[in-house]
Backbone as JSON Lines, residues from 0, in Angstrom:
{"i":0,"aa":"X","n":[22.7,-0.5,-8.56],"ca":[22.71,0.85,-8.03],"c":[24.17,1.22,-7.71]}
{"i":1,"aa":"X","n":[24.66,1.95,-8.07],"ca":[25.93,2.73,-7.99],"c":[26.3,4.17,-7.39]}
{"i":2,"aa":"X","n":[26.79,3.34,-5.49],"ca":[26.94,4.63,-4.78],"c":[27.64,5.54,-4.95]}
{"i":3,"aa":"X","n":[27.9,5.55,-5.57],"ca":[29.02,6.71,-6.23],"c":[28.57,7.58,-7.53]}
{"i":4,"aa":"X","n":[27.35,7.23,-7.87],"ca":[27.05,8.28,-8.74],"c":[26.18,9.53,-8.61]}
{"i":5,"aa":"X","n":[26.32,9.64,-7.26],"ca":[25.68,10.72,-6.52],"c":[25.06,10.39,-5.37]}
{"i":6,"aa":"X","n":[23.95,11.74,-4.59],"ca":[23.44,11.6,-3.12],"c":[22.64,11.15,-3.01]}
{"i":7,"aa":"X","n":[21.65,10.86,-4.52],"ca":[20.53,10.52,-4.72],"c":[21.11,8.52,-4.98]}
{"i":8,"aa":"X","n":[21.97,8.58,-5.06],"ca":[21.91,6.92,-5.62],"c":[22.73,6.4,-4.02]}
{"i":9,"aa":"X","n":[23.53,6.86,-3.76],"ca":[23.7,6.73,-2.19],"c":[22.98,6.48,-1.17]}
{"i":10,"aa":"X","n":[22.07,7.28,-1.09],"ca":[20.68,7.84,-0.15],"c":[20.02,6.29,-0.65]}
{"i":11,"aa":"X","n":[19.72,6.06,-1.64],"ca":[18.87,4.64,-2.05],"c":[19.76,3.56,-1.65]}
{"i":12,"aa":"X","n":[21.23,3.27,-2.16],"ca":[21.43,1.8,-1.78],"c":[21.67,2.01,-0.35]}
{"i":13,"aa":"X","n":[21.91,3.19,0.54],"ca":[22.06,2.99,1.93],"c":[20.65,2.17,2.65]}
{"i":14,"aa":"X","n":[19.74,3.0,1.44],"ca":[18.42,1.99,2.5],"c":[18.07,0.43,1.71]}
{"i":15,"aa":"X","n":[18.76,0.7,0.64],"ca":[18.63,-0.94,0.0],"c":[19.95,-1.98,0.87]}
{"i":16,"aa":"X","n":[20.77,-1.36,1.57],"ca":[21.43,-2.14,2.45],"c":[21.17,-2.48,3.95]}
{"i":17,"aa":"X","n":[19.76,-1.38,4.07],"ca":[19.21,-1.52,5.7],"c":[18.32,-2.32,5.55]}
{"i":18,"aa":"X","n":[17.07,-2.35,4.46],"ca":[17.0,-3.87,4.14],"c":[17.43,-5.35,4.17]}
{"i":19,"aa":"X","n":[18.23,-4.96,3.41],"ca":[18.86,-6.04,3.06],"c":[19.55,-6.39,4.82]}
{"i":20,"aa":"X","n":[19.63,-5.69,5.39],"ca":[19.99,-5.67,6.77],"c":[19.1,-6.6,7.99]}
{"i":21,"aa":"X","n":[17.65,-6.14,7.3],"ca":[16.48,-6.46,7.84],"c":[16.15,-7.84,7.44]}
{"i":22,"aa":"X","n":[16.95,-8.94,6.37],"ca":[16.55,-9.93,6.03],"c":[15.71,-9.96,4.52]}
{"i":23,"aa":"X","n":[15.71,-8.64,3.92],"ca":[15.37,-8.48,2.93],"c":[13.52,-8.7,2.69]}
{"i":24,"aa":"X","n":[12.77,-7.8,3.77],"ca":[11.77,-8.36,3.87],"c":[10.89,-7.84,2.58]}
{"i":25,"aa":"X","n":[9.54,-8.27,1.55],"ca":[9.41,-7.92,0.68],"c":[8.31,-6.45,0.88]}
{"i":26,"aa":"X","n":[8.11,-5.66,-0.19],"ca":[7.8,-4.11,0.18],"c":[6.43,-4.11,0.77]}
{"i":27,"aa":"X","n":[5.8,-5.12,0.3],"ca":[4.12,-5.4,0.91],"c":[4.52,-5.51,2.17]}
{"i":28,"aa":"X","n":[4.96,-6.24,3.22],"ca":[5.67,-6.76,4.36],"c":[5.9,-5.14,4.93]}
{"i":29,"aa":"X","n":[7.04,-4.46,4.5],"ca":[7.37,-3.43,5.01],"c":[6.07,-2.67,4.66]}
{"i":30,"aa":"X","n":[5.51,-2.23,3.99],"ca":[4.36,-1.27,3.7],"c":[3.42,-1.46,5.19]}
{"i":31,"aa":"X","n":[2.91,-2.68,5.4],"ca":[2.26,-2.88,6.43],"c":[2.79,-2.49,8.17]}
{"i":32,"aa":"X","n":[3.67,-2.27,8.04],"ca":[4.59,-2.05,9.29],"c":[4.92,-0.38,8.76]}
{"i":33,"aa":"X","n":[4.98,0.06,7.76],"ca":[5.57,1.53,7.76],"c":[4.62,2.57,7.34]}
{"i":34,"aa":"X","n":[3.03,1.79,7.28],"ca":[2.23,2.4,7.07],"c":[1.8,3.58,5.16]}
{"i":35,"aa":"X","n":[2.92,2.89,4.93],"ca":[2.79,3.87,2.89],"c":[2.71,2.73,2.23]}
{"i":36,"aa":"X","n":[2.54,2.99,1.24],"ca":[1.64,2.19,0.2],"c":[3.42,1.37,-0.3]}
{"i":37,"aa":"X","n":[3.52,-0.32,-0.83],"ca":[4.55,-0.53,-1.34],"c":[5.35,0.66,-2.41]}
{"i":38,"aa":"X","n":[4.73,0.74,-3.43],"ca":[5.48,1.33,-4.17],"c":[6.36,2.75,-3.95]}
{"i":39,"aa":"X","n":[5.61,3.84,-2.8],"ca":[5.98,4.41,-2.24],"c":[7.39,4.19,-1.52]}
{"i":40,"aa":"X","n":[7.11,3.29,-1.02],"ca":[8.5,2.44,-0.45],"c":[9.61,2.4,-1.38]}
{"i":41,"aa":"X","n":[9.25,1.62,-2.2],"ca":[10.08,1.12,-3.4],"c":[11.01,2.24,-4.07]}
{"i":42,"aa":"X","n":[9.99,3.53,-4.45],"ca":[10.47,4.59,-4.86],"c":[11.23,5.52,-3.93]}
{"i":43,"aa":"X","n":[11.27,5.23,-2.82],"ca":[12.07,5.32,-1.61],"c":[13.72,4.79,-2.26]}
{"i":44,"aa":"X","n":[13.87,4.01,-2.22],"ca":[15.31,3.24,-2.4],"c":[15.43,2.92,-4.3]}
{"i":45,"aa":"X","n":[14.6,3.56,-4.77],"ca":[14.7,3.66,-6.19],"c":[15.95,4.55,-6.95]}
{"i":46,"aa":"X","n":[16.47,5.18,-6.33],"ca":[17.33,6.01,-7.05],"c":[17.51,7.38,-7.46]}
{"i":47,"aa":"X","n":[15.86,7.3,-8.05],"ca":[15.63,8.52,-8.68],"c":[15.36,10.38,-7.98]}
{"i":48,"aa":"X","n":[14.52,10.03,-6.77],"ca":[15.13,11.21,-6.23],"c":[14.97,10.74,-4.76]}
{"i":49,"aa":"X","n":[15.3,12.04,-3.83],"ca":[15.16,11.49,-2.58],"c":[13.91,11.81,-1.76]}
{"i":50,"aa":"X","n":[13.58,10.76,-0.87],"ca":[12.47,10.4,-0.52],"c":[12.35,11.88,0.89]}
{"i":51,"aa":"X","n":[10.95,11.99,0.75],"ca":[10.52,12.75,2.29],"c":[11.25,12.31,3.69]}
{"i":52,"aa":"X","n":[11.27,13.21,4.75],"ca":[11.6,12.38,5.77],"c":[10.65,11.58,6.1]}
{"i":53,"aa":"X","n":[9.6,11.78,5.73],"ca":[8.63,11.02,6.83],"c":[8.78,10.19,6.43]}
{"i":54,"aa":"X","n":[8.58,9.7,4.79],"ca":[8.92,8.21,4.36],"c":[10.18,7.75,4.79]}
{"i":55,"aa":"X","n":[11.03,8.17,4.8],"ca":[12.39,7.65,4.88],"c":[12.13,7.24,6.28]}
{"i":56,"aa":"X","n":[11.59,7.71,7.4],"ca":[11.94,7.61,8.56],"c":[10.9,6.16,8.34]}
{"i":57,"aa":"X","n":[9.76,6.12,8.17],"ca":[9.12,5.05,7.8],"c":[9.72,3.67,7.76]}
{"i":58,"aa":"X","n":[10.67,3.77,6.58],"ca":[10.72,2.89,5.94],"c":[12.07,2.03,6.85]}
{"i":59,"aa":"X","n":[12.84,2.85,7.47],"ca":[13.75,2.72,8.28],"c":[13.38,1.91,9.9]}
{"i":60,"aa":"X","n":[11.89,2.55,10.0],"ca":[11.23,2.3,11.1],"c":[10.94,0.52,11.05]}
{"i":61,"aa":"X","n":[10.37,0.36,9.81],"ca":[9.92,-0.99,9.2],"c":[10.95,-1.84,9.22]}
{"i":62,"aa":"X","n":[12.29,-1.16,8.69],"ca":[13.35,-2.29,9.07],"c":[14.14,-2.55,10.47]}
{"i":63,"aa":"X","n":[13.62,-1.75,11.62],"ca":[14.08,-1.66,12.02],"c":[15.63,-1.2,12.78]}
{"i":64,"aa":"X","n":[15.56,-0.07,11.75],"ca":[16.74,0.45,12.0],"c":[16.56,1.83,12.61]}
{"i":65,"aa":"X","n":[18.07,2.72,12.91],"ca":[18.34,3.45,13.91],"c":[17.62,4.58,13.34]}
{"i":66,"aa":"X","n":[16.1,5.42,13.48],"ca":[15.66,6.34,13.47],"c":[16.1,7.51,13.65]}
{"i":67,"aa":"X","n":[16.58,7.55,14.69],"ca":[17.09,9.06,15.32],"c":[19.09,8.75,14.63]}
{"i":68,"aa":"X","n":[19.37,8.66,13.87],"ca":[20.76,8.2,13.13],"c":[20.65,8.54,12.08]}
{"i":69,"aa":"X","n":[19.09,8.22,11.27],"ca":[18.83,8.48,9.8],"c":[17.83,9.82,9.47]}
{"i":70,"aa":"X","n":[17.75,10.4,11.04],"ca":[17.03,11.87,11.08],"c":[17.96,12.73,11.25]}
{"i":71,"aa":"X","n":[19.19,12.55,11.96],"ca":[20.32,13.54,12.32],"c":[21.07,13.84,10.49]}
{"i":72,"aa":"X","n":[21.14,13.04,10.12],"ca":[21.65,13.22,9.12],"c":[20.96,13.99,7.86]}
{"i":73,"aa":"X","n":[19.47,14.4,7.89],"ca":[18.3,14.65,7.09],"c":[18.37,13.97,5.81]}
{"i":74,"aa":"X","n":[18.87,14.58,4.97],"ca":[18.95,14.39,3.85],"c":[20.2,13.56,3.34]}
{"i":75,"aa":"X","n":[21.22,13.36,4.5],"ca":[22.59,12.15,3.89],"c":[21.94,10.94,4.79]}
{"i":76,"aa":"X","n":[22.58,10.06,4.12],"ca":[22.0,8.59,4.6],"c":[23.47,8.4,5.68]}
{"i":77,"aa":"X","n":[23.27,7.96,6.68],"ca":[24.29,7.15,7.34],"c":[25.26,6.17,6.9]}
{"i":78,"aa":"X","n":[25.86,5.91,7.15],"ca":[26.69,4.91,6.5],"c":[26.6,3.83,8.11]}
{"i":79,"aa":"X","n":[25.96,2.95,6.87],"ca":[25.97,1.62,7.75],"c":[26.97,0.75,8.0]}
């Protein structure tokens, strides 16, 4: 994934690095804690476009990361 090839590929490895933050837990794992189906997830930090807030906040929630950090920003990902 290559953050630099836009907001949409940014927006994904920022949450493929809050993961990866989280110990890299696998998407079944997070699904159960963030309440959406894996693949949902997956397509979350996929690249291709950008995810809802609710998922995003989700999925952020699951890793335990800063919620109200990755809502202020809506649609830009934080820089971790």
């Amino acid at each position: 994934m290559d953050p630099q090839a836009g907001v949409v590929q940014l927006f994904a490895h920022d949450l493929r690095l809050l993961r990866e933050k989280a110990g890299s837990p696998p998407y079944r794992a997070l699904a159960r804690r963030a309440h959406y189906a894996p693949a949902t997830l997956a397509r979350a930090a996929g690249g291709r476009e950008l995810p809802s807030l609710a998922v995003t906040l989700a999925y952020v929630r699951a890793c335990e990361g800063d919620e109200e950090q990755w809502e202020a920003v809506g649609t830009r990902s934080p820089r971790l």
